[in-house]
DRENPA-3360 file (N, C-alpha, C; in nm, 2 decimals, always signed):
BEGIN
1 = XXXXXXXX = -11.73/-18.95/+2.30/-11.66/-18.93/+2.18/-11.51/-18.93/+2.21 ~ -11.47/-19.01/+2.18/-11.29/-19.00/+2.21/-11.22/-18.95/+2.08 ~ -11.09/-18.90/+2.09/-10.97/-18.82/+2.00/-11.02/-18.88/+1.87 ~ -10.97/-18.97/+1.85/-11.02/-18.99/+1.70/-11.06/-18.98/+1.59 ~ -11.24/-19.01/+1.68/-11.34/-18.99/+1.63/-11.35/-18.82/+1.61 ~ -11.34/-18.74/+1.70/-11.36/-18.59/+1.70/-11.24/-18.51/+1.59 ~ -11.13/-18.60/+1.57/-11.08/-18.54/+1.47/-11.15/-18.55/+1.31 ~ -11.17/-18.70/+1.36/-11.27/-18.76/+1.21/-11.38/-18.64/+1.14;
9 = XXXXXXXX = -11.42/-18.64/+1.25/-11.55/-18.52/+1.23/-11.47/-18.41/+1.19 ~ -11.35/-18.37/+1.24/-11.31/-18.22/+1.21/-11.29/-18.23/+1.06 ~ -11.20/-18.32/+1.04/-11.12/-18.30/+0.91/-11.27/-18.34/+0.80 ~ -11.40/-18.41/+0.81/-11.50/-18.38/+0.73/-11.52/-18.23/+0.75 ~ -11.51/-18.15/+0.84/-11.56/-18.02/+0.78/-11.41/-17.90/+0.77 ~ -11.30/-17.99/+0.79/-11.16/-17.85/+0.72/-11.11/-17.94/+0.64 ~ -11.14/-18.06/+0.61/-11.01/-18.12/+0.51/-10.87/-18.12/+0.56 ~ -10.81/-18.16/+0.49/-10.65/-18.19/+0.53/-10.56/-18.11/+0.55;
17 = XXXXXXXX = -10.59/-18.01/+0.49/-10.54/-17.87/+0.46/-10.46/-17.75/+0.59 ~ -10.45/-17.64/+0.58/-10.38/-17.58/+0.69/-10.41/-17.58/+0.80 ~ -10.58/-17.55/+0.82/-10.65/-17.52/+0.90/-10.67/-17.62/+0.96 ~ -10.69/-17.74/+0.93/-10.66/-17.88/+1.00/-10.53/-17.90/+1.08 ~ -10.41/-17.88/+0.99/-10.33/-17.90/+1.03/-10.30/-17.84/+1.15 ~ -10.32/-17.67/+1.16/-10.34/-17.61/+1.28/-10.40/-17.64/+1.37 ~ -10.51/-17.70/+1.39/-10.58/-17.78/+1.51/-10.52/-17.89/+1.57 ~ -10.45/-17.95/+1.47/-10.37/-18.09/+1.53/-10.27/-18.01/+1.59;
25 = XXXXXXXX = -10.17/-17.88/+1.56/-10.09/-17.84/+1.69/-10.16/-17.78/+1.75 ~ -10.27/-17.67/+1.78/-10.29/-17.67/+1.89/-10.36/-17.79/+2.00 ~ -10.42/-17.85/+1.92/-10.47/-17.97/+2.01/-10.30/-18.07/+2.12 ~ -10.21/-18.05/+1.98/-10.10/-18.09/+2.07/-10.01/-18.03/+2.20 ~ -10.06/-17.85/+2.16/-9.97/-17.76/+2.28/-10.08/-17.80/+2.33 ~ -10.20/-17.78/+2.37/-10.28/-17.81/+2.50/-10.28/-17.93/+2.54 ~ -10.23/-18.08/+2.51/-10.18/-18.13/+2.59/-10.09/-18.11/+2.68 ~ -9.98/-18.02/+2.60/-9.86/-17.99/+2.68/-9.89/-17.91/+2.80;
33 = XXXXXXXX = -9.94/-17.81/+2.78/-10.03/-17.74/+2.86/-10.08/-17.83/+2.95 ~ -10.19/-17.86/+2.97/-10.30/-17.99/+3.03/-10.21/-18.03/+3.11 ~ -10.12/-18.13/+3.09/-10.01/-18.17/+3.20/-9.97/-18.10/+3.27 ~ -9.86/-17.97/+3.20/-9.78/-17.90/+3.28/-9.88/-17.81/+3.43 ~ -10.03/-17.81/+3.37/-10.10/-17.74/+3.48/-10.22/-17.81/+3.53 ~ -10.23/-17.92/+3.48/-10.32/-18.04/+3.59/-10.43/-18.00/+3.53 ~ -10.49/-18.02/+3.37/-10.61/-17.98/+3.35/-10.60/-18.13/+3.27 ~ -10.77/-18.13/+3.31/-10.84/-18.26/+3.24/-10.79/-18.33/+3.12;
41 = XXXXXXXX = -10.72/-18.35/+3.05/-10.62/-18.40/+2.91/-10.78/-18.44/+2.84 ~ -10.87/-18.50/+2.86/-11.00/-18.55/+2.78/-11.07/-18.40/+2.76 ~ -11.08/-18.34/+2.81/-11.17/-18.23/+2.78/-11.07/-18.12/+2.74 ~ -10.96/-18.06/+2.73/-10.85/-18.03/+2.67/-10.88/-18.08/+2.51 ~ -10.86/-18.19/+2.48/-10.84/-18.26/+2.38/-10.97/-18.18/+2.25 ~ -11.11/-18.21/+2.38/-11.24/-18.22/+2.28/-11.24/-18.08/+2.24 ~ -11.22/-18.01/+2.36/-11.20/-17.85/+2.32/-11.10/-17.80/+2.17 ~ -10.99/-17.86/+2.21/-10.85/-17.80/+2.10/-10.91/-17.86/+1.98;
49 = XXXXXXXX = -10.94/-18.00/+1.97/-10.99/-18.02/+1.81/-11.15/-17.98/+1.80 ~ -11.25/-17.92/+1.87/-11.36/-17.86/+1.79/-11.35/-17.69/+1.83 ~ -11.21/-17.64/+1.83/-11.20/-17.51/+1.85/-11.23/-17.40/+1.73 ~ -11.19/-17.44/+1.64/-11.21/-17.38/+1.49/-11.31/-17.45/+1.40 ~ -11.38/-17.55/+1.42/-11.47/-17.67/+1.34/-11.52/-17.55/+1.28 ~ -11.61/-17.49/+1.29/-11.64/-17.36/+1.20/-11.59/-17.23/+1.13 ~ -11.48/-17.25/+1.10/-11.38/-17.16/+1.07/-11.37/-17.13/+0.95 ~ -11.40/-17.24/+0.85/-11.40/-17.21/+0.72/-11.57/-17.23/+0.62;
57 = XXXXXXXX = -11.66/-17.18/+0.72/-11.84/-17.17/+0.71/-11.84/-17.05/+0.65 ~ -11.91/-17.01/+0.52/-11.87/-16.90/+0.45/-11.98/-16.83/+0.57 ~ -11.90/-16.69/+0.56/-11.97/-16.57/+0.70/-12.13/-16.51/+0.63 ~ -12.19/-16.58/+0.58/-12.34/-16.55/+0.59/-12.42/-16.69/+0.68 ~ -12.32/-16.80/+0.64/-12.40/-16.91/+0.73/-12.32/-16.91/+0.86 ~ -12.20/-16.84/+0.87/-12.21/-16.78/+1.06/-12.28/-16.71/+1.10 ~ -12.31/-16.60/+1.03/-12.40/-16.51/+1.11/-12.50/-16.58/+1.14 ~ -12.59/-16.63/+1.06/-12.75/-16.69/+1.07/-12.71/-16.80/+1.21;
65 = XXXXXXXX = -12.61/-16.89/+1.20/-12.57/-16.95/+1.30/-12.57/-16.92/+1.47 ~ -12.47/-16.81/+1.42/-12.47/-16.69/+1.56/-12.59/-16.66/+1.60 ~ -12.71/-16.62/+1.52/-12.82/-16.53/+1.58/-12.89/-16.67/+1.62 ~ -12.93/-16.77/+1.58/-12.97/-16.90/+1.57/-12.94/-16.96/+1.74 ~ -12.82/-16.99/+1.76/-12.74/-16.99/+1.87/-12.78/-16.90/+1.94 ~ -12.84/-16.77/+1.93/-12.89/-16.63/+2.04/-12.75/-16.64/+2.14 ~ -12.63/-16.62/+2.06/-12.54/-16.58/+2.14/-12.55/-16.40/+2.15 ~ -12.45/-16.35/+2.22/-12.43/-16.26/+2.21/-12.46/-16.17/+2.13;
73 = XXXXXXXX = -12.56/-16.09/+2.11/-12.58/-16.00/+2.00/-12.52/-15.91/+1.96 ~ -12.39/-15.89/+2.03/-12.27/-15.78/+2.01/-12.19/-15.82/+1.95 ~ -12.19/-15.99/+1.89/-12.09/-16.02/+1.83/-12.09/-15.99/+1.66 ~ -12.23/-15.97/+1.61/-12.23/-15.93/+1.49/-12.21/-15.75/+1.40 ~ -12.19/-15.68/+1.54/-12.11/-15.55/+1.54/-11.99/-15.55/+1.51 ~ -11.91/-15.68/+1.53/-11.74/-15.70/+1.54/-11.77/-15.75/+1.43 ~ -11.61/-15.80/+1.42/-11.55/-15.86/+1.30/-11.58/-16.00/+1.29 ~ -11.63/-16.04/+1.18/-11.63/-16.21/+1.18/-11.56/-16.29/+1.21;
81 = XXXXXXXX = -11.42/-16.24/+1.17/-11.32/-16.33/+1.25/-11.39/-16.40/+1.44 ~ -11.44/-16.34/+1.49/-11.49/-16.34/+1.58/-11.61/-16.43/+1.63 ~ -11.67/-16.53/+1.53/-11.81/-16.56/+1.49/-11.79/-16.73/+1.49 ~ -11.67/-16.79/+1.45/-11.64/-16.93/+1.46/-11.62/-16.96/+1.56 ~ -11.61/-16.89/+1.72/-11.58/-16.97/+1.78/-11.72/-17.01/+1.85 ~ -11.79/-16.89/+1.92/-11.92/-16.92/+1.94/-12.02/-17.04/+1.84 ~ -11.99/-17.00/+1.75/-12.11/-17.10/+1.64/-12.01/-17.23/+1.64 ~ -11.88/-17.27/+1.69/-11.85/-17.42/+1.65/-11.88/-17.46/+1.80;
89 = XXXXXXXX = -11.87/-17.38/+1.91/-11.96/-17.46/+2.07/-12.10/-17.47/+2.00 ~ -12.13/-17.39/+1.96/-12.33/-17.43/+1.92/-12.28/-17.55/+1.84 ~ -12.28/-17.59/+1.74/-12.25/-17.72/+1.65/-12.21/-17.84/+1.76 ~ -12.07/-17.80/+1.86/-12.07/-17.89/+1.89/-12.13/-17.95/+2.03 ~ -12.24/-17.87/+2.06/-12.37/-17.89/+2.19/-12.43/-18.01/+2.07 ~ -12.50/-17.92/+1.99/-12.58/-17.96/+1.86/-12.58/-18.11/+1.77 ~ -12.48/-18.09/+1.74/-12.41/-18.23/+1.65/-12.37/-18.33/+1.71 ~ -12.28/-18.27/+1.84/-12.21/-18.39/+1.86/-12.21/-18.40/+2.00;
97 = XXXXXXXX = -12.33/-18.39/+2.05/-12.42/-18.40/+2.20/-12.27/-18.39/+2.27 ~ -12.23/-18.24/+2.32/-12.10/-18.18/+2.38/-12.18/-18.14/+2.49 ~ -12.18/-18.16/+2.61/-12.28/-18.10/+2.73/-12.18/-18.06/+2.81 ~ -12.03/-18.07/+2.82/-11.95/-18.05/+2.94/-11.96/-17.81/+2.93 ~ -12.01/-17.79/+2.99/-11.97/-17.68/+2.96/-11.88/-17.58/+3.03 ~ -11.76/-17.64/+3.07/-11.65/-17.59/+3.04/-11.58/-17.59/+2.93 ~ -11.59/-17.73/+2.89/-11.53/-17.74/+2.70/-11.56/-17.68/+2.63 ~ -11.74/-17.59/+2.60/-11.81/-17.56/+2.52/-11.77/-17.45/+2.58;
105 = XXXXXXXX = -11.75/-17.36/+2.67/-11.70/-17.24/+2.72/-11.52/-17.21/+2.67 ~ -11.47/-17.31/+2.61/-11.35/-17.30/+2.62/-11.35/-17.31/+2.45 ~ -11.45/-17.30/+2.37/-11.41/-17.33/+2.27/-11.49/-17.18/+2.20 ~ -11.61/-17.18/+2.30/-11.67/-17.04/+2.24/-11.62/-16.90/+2.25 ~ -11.46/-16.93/+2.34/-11.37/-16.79/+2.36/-11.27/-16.76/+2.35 ~ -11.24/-16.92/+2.28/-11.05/-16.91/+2.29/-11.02/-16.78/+2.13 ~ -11.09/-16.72/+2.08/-11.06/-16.59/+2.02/-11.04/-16.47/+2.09 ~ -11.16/-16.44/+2.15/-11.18/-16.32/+2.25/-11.15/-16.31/+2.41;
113 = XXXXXXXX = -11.10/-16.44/+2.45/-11.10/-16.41/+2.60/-11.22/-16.40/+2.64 ~ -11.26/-16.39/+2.78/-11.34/-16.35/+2.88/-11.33/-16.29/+3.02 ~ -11.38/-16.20/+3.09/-11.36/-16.21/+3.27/-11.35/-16.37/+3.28 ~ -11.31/-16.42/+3.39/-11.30/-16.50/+3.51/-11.33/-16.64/+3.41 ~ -11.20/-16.62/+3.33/-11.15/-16.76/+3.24/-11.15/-16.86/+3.35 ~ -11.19/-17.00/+3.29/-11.15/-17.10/+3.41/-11.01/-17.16/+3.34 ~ -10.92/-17.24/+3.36/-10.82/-17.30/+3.35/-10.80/-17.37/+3.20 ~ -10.91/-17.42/+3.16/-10.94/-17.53/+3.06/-10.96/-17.39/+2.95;
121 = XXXXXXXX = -11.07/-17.28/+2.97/-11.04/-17.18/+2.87/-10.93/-17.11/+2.84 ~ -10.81/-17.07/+2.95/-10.70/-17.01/+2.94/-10.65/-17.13/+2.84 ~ -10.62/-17.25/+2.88/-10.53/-17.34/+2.78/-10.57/-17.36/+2.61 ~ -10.70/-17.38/+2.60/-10.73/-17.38/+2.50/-10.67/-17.16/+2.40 ~ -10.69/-17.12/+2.49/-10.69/-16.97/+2.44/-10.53/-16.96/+2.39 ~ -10.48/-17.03/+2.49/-10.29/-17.02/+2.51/-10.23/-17.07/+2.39 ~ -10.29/-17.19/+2.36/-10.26/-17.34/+2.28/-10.25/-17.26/+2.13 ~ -10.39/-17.18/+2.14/-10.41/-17.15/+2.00/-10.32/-17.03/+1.95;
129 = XXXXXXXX = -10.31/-16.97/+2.01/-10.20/-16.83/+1.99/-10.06/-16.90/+1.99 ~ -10.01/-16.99/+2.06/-9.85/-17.01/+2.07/-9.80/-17.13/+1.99 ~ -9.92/-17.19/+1.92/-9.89/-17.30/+1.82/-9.79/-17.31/+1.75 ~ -9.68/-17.42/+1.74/-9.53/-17.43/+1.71/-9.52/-17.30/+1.55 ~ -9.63/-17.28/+1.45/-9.62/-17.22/+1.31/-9.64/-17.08/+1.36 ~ -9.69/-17.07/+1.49/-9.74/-16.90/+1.53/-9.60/-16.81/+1.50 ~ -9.60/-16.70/+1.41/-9.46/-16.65/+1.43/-9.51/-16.47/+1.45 ~ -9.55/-16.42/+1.51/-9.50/-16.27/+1.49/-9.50/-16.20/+1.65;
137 = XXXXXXXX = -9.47/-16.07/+1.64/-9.43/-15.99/+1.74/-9.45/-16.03/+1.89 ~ -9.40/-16.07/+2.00/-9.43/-16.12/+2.12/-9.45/-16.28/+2.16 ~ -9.44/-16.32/+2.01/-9.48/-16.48/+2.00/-9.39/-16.56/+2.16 ~ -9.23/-16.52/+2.14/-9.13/-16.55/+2.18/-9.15/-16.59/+2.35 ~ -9.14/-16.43/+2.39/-9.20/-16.42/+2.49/-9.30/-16.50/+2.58 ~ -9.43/-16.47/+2.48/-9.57/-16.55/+2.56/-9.52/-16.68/+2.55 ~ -9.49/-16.79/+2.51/-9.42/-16.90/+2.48/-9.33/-16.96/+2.62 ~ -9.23/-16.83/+2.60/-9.11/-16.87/+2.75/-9.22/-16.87/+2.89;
145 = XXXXXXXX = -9.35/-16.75/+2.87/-9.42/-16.73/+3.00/-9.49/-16.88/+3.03 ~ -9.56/-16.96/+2.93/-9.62/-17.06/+2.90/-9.55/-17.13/+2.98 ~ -9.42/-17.10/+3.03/-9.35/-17.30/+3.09/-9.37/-17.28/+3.18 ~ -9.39/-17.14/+3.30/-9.40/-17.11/+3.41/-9.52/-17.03/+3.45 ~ -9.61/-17.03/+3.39/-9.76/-16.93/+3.48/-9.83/-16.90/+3.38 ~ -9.95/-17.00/+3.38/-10.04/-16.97/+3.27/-10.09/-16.82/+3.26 ~ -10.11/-16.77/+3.35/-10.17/-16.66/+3.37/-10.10/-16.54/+3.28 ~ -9.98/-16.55/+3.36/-9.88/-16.44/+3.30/-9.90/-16.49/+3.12;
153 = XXXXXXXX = -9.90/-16.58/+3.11/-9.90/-16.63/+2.95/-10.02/-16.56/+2.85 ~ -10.16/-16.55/+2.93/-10.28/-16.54/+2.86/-10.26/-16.38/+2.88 ~ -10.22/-16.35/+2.98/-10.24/-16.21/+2.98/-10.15/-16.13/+2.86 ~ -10.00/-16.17/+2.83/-9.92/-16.12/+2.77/-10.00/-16.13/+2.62 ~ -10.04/-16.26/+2.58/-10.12/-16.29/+2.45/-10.22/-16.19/+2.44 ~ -10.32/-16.16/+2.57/-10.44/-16.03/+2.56/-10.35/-15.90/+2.54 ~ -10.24/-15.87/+2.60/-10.19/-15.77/+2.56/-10.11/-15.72/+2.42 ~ -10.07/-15.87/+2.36/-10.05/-15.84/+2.22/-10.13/-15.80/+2.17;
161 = XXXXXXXX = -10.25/-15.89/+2.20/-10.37/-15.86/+2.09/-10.42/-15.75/+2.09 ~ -10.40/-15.67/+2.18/-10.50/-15.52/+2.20/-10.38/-15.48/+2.12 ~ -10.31/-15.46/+2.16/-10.18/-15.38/+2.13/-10.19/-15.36/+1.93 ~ -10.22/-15.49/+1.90/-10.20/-15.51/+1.73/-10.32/-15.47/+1.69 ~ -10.44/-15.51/+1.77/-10.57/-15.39/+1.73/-10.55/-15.28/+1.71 ~ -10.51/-15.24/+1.83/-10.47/-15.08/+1.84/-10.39/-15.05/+1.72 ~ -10.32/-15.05/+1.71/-10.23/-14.99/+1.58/-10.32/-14.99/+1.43 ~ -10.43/-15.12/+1.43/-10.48/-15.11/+1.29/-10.61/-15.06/+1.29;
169 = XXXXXXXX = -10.65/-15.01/+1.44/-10.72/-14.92/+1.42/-10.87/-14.98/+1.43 ~ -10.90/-15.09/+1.48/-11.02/-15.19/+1.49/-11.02/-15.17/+1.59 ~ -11.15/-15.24/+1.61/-11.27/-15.21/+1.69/-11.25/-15.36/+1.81 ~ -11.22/-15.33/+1.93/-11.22/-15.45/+2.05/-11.31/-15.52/+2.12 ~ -11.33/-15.63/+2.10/-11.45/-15.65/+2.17/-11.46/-15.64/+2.28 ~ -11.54/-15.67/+2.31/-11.55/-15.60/+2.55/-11.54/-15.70/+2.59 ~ -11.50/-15.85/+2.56/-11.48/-15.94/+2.65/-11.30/-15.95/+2.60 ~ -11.23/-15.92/+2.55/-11.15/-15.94/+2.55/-11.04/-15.83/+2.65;
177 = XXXXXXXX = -11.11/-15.72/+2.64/-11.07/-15.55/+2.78/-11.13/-15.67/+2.88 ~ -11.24/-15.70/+2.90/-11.27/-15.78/+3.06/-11.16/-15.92/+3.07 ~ -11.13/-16.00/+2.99/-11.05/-16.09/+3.04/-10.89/-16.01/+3.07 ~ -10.86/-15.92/+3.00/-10.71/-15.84/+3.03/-10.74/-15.80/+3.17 ~ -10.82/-15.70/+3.20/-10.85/-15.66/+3.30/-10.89/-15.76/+3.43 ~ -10.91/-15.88/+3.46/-10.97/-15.93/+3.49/-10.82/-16.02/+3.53 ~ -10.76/-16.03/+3.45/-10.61/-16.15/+3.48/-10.52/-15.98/+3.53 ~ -10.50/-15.86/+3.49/-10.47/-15.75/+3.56/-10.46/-15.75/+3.69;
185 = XXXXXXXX = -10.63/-15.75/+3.73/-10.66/-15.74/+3.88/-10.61/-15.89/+3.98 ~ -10.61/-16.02/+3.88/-10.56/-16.10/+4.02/-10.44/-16.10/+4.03 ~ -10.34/-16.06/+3.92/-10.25/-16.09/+3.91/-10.18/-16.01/+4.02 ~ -10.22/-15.87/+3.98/-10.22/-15.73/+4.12/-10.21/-15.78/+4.31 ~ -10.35/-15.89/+4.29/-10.40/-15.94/+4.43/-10.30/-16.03/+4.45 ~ -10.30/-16.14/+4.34/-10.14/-16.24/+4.46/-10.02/-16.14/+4.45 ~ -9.99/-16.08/+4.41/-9.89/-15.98/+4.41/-9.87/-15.93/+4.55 ~ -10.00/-15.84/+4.58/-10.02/-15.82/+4.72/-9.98/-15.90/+4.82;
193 = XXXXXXX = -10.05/-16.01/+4.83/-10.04/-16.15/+4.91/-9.95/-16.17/+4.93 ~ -9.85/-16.19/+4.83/-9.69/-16.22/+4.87/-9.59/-16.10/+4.92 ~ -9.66/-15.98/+4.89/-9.55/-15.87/+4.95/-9.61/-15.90/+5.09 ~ -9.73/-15.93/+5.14/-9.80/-15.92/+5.25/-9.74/-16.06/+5.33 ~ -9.77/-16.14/+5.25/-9.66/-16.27/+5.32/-9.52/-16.27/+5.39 ~ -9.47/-16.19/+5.28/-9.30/-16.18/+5.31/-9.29/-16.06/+5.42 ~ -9.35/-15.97/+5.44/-9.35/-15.87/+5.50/-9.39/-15.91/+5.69;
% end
């Protein structure tokens, strides 16, 4: 399935509308991304435009979706916001014979994070938070981190996000503390490595 066609599909299930429109920038920062850090631009691509495909599925046919899918059973304790990303990798295994699964891994977590992100999930995760319309608290920042160390980038965005949970008093999911924690600890270890280098 090349660009195209995969948008073709998208916009039959968001229409033209915001939510579309948002896919088309993030699908454009993760090219930008993609280049600036040597990730696959084709699987980038498939990921950024079926990131949200399910986004606007009224939340009784995500849930049935989700349990259908036998994802995570912890995900229907959270918030639904939480529920499109997993159920648009099922759809797009499903519909539109998606077998790479890194892509399908990158599209089932770019909400929540995970431990031991691969490259292709950090960008898609990054893409979608720093999208040229994204505007509130830290946007700035994670942005400037984005031109120099992905890492530092996803982690600052996991640290927003807890941060703005925190204050409204919701409930976190556990893969989103394991991917903070998890970009924490390596970040700590090359840390090490270089004071151990220079030393």
């Amino acid at each position: 399935m090349n660009r195209e066609q995969a948008l073709e599909f998208l916009q039959r299930s968001l229409g033209t509308g915001p939510r579309y429109q948002h896919s088309v920038r993030v699908l454009e920062t993760a090219i930008i991304l993609a280049h600036k850090y040597g990730e696959d631009v084709t699987k980038v691509e498939l990921a950024a435009i079926f990131h949200d495909y399910a986004k606007l599925m009224p939340i009784h046919e995500l849930k049935k979706l989700l349990l259908k899918a036998k994802e995570d059973s912890r995900l229907v304790e959270y918030h639904s916001e939480l529920w499109h990303g997993p159920v648009a990798a099922y759809l797009a295994h499903r519909e539109f014979a998606v077998e790479d699964k890194d892509v399908l891994n990158a599209i089932r977590y770019h909400t929540t994070g995970r431990a031991n992100m691969s490259r292709l999930e950090k960008i898609i995760f990054l893409a979608d938070y720093i999208e040229p319309q994204r505007d509130f608290p830290g946007i700035i920042e994670t942005r400037e981190l984005a031109e120099v160390n992905l890492d530092e980038a996803v982690l600052k965005a996991l640290s927003n996000t807890i941060a703005f949970l925190l204050t409204k008093r919701s409930a976190i999911y556990p893969d989103t503390f394991a991917a903070y924690n998890d970009l924490i600890r390596n970040t700590k270890r090359l840390d090490n490595q270089e004071k151990d280098r220079k030393s």
